[in-house]
C-alpha positions in Angstrom: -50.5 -35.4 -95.9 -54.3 -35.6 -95.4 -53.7 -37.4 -91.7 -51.5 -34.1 -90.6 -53.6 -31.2 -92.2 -54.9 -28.7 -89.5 -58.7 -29.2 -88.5 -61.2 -27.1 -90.9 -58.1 -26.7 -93.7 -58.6 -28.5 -97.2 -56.0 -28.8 -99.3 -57.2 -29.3 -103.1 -54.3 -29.2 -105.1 -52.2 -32.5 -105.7 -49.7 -33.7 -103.4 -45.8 -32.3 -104.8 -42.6 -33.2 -104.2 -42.1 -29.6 -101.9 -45.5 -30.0 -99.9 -44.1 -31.9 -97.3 -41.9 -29.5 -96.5 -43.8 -26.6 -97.4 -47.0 -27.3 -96.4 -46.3 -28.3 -93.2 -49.3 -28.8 -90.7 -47.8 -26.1 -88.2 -46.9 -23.8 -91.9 -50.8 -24.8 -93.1 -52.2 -23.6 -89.5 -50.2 -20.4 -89.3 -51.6 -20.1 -92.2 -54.8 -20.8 -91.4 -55.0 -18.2 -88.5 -53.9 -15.6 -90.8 -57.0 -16.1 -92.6 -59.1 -16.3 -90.0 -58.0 -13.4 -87.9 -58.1 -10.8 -91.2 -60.3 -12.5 -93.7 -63.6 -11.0 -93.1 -61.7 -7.5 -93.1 -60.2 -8.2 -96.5 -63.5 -8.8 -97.9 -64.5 -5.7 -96.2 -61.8 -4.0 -97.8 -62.8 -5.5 -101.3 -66.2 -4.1 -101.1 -65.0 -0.9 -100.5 -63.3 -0.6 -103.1 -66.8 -1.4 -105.2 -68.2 1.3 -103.2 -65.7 3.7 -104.8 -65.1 2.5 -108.1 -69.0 2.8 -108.0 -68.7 6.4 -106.9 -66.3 7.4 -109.3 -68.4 6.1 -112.5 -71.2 8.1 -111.3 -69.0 11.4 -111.5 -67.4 11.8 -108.7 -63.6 12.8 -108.1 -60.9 11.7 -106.0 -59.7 14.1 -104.0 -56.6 14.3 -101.2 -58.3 13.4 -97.7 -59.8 15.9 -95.5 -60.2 14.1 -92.5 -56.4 12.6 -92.9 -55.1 16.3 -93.5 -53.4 16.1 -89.8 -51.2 13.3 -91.0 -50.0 15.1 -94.4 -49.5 17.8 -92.2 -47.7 16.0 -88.9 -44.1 16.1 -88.0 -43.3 12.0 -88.3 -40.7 9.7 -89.8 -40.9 6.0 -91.1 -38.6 4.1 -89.2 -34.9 3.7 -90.6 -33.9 1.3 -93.1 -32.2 -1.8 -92.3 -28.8 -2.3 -93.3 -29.1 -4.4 -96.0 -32.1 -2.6 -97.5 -30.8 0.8 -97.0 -28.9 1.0 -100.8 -31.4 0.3 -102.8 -30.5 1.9 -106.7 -31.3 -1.2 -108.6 -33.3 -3.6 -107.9 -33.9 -6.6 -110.1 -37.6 -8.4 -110.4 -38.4 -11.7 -111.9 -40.6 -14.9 -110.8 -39.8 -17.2 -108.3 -38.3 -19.7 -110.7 -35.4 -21.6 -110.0 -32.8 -20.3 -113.0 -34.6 -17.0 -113.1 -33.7 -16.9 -109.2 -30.4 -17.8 -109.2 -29.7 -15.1 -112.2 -31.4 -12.8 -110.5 -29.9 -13.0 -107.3 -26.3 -13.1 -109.1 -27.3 -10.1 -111.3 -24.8 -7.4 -108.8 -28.6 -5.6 -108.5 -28.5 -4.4 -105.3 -32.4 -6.2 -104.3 -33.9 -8.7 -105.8 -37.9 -9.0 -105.9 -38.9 -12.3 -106.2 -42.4 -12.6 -107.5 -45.7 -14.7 -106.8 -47.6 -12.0 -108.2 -47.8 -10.4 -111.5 -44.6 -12.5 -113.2 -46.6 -15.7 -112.0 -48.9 -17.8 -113.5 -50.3 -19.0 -110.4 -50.7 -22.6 -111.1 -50.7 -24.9 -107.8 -47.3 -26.2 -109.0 -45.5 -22.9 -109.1 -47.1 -21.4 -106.1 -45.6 -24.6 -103.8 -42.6 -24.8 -105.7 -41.5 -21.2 -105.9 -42.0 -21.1 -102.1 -39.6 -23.9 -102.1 -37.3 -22.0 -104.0 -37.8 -19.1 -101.8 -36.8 -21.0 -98.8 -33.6 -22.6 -100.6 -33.0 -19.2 -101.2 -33.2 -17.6 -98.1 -30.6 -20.3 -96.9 -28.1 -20.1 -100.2 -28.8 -23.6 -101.3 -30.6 -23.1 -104.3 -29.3 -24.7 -107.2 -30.3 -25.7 -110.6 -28.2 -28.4 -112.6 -29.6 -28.6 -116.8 -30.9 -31.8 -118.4 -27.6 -30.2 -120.8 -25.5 -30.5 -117.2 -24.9 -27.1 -116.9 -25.0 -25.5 -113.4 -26.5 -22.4 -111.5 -25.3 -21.7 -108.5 -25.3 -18.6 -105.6 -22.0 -16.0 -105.6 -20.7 -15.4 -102.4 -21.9 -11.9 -103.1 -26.2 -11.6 -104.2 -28.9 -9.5 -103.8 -30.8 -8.9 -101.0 -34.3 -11.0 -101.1 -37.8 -8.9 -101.0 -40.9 -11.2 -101.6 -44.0 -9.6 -103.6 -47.2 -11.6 -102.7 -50.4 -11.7 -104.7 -52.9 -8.7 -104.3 -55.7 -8.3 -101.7 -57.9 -8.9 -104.7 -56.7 -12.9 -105.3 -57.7 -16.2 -104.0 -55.7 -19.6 -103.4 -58.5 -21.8 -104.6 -55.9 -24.7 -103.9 -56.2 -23.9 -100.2 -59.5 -23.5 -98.0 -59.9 -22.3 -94.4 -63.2 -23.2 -92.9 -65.2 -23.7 -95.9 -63.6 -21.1 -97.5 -60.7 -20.4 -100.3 -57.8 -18.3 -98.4 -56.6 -15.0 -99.6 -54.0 -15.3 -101.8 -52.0 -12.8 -100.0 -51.9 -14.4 -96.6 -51.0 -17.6 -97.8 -48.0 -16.3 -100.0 -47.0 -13.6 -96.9 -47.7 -16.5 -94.4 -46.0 -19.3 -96.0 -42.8 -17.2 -96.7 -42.9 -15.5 -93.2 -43.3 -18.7 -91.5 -40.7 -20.4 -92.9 -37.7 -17.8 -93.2 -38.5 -15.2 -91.3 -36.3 -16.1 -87.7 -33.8 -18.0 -90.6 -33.4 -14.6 -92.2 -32.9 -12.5 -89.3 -29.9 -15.4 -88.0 -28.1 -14.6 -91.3 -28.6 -10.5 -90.5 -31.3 -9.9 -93.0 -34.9 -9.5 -92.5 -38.6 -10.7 -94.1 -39.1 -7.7 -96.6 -41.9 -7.5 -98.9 -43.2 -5.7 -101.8 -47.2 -4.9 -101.4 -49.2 -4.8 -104.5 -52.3 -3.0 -105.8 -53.6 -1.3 -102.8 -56.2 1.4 -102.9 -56.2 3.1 -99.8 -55.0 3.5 -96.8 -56.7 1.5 -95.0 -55.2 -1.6 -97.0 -52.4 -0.7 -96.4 -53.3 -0.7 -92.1 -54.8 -4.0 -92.4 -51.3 -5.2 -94.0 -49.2 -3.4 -91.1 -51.8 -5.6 -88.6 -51.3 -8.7 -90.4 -47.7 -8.5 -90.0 -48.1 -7.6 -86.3 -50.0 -11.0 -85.4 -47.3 -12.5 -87.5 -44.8 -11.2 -85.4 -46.3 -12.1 -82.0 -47.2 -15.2 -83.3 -44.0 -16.5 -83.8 -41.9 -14.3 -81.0 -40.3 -11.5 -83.8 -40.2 -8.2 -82.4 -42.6 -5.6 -84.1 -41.0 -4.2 -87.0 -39.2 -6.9 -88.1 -40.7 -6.9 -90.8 -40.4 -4.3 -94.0 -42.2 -3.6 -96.5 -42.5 -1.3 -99.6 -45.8 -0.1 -101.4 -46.2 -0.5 -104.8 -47.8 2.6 -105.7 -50.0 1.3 -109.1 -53.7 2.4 -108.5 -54.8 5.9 -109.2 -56.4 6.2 -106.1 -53.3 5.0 -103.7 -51.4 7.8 -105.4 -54.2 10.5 -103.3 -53.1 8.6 -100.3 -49.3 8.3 -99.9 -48.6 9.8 -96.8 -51.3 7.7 -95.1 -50.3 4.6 -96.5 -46.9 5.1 -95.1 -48.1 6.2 -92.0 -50.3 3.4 -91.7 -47.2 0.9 -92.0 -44.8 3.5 -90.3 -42.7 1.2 -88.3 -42.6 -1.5 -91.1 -42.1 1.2 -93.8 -39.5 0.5 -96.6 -40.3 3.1 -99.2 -42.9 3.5 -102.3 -42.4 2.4 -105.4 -43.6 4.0 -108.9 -45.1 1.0 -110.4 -45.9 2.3 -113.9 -47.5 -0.5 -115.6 -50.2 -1.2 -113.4 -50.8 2.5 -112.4 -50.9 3.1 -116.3 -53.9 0.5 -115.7 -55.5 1.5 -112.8 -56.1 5.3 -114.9 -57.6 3.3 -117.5 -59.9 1.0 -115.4 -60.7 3.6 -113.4 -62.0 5.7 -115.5 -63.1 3.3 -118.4 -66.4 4.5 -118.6 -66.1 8.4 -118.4 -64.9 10.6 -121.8 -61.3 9.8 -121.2 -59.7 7.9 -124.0 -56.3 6.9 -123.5 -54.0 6.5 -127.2 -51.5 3.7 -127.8 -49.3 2.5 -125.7 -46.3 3.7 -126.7 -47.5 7.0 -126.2 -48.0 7.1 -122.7 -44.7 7.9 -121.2 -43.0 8.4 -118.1 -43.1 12.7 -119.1 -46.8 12.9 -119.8 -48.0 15.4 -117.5 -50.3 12.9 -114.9 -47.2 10.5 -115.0 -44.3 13.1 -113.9 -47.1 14.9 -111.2 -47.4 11.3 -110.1 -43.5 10.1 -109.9 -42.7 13.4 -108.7 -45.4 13.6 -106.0 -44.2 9.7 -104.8 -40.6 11.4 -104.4 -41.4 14.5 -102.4 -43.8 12.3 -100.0 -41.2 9.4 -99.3 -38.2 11.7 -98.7 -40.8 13.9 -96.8 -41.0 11.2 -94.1 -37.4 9.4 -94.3 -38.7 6.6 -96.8 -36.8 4.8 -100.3 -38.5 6.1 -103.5 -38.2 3.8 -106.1 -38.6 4.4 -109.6 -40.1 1.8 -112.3 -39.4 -0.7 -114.4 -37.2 -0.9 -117.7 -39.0 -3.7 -119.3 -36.4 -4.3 -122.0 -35.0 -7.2 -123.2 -31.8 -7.1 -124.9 -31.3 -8.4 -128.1 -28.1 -10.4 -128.9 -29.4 -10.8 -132.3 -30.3 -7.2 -133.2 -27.2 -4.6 -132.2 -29.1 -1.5 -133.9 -32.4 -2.2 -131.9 -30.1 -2.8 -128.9 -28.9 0.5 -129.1 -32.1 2.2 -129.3 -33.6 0.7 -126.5 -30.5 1.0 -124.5 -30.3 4.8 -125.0 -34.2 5.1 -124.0 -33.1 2.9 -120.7 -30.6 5.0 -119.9 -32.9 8.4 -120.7 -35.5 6.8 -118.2 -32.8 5.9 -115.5 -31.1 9.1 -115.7 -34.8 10.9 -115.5 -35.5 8.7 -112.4 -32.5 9.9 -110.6 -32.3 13.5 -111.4 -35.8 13.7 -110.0 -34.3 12.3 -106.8 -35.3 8.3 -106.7 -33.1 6.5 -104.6 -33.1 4.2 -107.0 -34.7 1.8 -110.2 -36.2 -1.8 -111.3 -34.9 -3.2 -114.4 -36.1 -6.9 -115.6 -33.3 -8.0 -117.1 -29.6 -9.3 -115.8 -28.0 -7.1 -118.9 -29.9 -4.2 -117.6 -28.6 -4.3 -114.3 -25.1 -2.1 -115.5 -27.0 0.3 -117.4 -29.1 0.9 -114.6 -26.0 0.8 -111.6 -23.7 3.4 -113.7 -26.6 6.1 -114.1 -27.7 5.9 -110.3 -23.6 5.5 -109.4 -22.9 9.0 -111.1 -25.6 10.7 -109.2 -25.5 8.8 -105.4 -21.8 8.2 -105.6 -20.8 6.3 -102.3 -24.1 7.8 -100.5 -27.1 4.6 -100.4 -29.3 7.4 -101.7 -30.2 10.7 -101.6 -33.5 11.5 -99.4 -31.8 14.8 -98.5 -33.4 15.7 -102.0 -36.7 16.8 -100.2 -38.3 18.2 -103.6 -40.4 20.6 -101.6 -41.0 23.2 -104.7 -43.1 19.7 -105.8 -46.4 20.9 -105.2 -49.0 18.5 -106.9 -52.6 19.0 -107.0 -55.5 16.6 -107.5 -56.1 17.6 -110.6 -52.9 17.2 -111.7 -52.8 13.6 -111.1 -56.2 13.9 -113.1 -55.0 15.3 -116.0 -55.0 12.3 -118.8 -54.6 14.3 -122.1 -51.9 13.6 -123.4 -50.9 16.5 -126.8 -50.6 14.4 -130.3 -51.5 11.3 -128.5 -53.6 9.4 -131.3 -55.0 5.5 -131.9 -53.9 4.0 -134.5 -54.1 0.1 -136.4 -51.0 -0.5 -135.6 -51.3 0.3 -131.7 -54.8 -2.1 -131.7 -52.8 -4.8 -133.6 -49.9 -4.5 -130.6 -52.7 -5.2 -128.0 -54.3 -7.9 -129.8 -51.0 -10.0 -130.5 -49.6 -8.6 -127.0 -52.7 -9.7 -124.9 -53.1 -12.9 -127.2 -49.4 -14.2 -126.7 -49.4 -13.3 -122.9 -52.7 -14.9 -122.0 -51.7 -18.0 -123.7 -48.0 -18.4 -122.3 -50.2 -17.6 -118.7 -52.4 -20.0 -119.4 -49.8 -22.4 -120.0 -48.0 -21.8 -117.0 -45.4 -18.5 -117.5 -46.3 -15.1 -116.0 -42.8 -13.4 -117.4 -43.0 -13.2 -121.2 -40.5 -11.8 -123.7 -42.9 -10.3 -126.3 -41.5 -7.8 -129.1 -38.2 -7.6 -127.4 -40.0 -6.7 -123.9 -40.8 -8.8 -120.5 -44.1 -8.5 -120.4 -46.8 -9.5 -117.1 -49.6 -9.3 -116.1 -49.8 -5.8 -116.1 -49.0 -5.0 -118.9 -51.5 -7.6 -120.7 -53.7 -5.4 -118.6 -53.2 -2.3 -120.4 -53.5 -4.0 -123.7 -56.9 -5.5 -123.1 -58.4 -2.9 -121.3 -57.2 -0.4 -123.8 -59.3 -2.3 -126.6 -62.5 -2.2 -123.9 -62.2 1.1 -123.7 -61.2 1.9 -127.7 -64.6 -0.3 -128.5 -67.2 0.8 -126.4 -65.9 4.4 -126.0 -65.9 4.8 -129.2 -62.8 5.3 -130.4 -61.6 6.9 -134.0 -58.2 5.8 -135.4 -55.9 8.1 -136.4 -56.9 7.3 -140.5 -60.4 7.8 -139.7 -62.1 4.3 -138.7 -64.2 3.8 -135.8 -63.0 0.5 -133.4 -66.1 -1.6 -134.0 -66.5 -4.9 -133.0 -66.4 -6.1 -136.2 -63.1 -4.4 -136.8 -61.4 -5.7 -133.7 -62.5 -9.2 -134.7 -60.9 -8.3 -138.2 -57.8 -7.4 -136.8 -57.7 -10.4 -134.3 -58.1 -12.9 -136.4 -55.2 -11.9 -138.6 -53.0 -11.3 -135.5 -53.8 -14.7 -134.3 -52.8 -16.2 -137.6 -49.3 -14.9 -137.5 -49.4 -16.8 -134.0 -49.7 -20.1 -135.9 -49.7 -23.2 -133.3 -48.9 -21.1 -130.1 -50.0 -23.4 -127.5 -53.9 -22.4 -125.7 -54.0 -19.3 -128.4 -57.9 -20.5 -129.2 -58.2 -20.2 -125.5 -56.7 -17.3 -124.8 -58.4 -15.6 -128.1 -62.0 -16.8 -126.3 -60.9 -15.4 -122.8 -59.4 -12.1 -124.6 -62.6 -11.5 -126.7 -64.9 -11.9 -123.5 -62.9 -9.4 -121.8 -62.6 -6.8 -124.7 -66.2 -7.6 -126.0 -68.4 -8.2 -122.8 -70.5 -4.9 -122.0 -69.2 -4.5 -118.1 -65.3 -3.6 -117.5 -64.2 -7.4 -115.7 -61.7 -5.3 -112.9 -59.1 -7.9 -113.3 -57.6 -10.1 -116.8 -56.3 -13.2 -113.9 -59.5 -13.4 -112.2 -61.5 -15.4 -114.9 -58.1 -16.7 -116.7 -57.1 -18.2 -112.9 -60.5 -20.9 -113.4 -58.5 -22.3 -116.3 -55.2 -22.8 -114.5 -54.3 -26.6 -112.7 
């Protein structure tokens, strides 16, 4: 390919059988003038955020904004949904591998949310290949025949396709612009776009997108301008493109109303994305007197979780936009029928919570969730797409509220450590090895959630943190614990790397912001 490759792009990775097709030299510089137009402003952008996590270790508290107050308090709508994206009450998420696909896609979910983000290991190989898939896809020719012979193949009826690319915060080191490794997110958005986008809107659908991880506002604006040069580039109208907001940082959840103002014409609908906002409390405020307990114990009914969820539902029907509740990690067990029925019953509790407090509709990650999920949002929307006539306008969140981390009887205990360890342990190694989507204790577990685990035993060490039977989390206790958790591992492939990388993230004096950033240096 090297004699076709736009000038001042490098590709790094190996040649693959999809790069011809996918890495085109009119894809590569479409590409390429993504990056250049809106890279410097990215980086911008990712200092910033520095700037504020800086801000808020020193003390200082986030805080609804003043000078945005005229758009919390304006009379505007986000523009209407597209057909296909207008009945939205589950919604199915998974990588952008070819079986999982196909499943996926077959599911009866009513969206499907491919992903190149937190349910991928980003390895070169998966990245160029899952846009393959993507594009087979898009055109119902994906297909996956077993070395057993067995087939996978499209219904005539599947979900509708929404693409999550990585976060503002990644790189492609596979791929450099001008002497310089492109954003991850414009060359998964850019890739996708160019490829499907006018193929999509032939077969009466649309490019729609999931954004992750944004902050502000203003990432959210710079997103809304990348798909306008997108647009023009290629002769789309403006607001061809749709997209929904992941809302999974603390401080994104202060700035709802702007963030879908800032997108307003290419405005889907917000999404509560637990796990990472779960995260984002914990990073946040990782070295301030706030000590989260296990896991397990922070629910969707604490009280900074429901002001949160309840907050996203009020601002999204506020101004005409889906709310979408999170995800039901659970895998069911064919193999266990009474742990089946408890974790069914706490689905269903979660679904039935999400509706009643007026989502339009849910994310599950499994195909057997998909039913579970459908009847609970079928008894309460009916034949109705959704229900944004539920305005919630006795919701009346305050900052504070959203602040509010203690969470009554919540405690830390040996067994909730021993979780994280074998959790963040078992996920790093199966990412290392090439899997972002991991069934681990009968739950699909990503990136995310490997977040909260290892973050959680940052905090628990250097916060100082007391178990409930008295015991301080030393170091010395953590590496106790570790080592017996990685015994019961046995041979798991990479688990001596992964145990390396996990104790220089839960030992290291300095929170790292992100588990994937130093893991992605030991991907191919």
């Amino acid at each position: 390919m090297s004699h076709a490759i736009p000038e001042g792009v490098q590709i790094l990775g190996p040649e693959l059988p999809a790069s011809s097709a996918i890495l085109s030299p009119e894809a590569l510089a479409f590409v390429a003038g993504l990056q250049r137009e809106f890279g410097a402003v990215r980086r911008g952008l990712l200092e910033r955020r520095g700037e504020m996590a800086a801000r808020i270790a020193a003390g200082e508290t986030p805080r609804f904004l003043e000078h945005t107050r005229f758009i919390r308090e304006g009379d505007w709508s986000v523009a209407p949904a597209p057909p296909d994206l207008n009945d939205r009450r589950t919604e199915i998420t998974g990588p952008v591998e070819r079986k999982m696909m196909i499943n996926a896609l077959n599911s009866g979910a009513k969206v499907f949310m491919a992903d190149l983000e937190d349910a991928l290991s980003p390895t070169w190989e998966n990245v160029v290949q899952g846009q393959q898939n993507l594009k087979d896809a898009v055109r119902k020719t994906i297909r996956l025949t077993t070395p057993e012979g067995k087939e996978y193949t499209l219904n005539e009826q599947t979900a509708t396709l929404v693409v999550r690319p990585r976060g503002w915060h990644l790189l492609e080191r596979h791929v450099w612009v001008d002497g310089q490794p492109v954003s991850a997110s414009l060359f998964d958005f850019g890739l996708y776009f160019f490829h499907n986008a006018q193929e999509l809107l032939q077969r009466g659908s649309g490019p729609y997108f999931y954004l992750p991880k944004l902050e502000n506002h203003l990432e959210a604006r710079l997103w809304n301008e990348v798909f306008n040069f997108a647009q023009d580039s290629l002769g789309l109208p403006r607001g061809t493109v749709r997209a929904t907001v992941l809302i999974e940082t603390v401080l994104a959840a202060f700035e709802m109303e702007e963030i879908l103002y800032a997108l307003k014409e290419h405005a889907a609908g917000l999404n509560a994305g637990r796990w990472d906002y779960i995260f984002s409390c914990i990073k946040k405020f990782a070295t301030q007197d706030v000590i989260f307990p296990d896991r397990a114990q922070v629910t969707m009914t604490v009280p900074f979780m429901r002001a949160y969820t309840e907050l996203l539902v009020r601002t999204c029907h506020k101004r005409g936009a889906h709310a979408i509740g999170g995800m039901a990690a659970f895998i069911p067990s064919r193999r266990d029928p009474e742990v089946n029925e408890r974790a069914l019953k706490a689905v269903r509790a979660d679904k039935e919570r999400e509706s009643g407090d007026g989502f339009d509709g849910t994310w599950v990650a499994h195909p057997d969730l998909v039913p579970v999920a459908l009847e609970v949002f079928n008894q309460v929307l009916g034949e109705a797409p959704n229900q944004k006539h539920r305005l919630r306008e006795e919701v009346r969140v305050q900052p504070e509220q959203l602040l509010d981390f203690r969470i009554p009887g919540g405690k830390v205990t040996e067994a909730g450590v021993r979780n994280n360890i074998s959790v963040g342990l078992q996920y790093t190694a199966a990412w290392l090895g090439g899997s972002g989507a991991v069934a681990i204790f009968n739950l699909m577990e990503d990136a995310a959630t490997a977040e909260i685990s290892r973050s959680q035993l940052w905090q628990w060490i250097h916060k100082g943190a007391v178990l409930e039977d008295g015991r301080p989390l030393t170091p010395e206790l953590y590496r106790q614990l570790k080592a017996e958790e990685t015994a019961k591992l046995g041979g798991l492939p990479r688990l001596q790397e992964a145990a390396d990388l996990l104790d220089s993230l839960v030992l290291q004096p300095q929170f790292e912001e992100f588990l994937t950033l130093p893991a992605y240096t030991h991907l191919g």
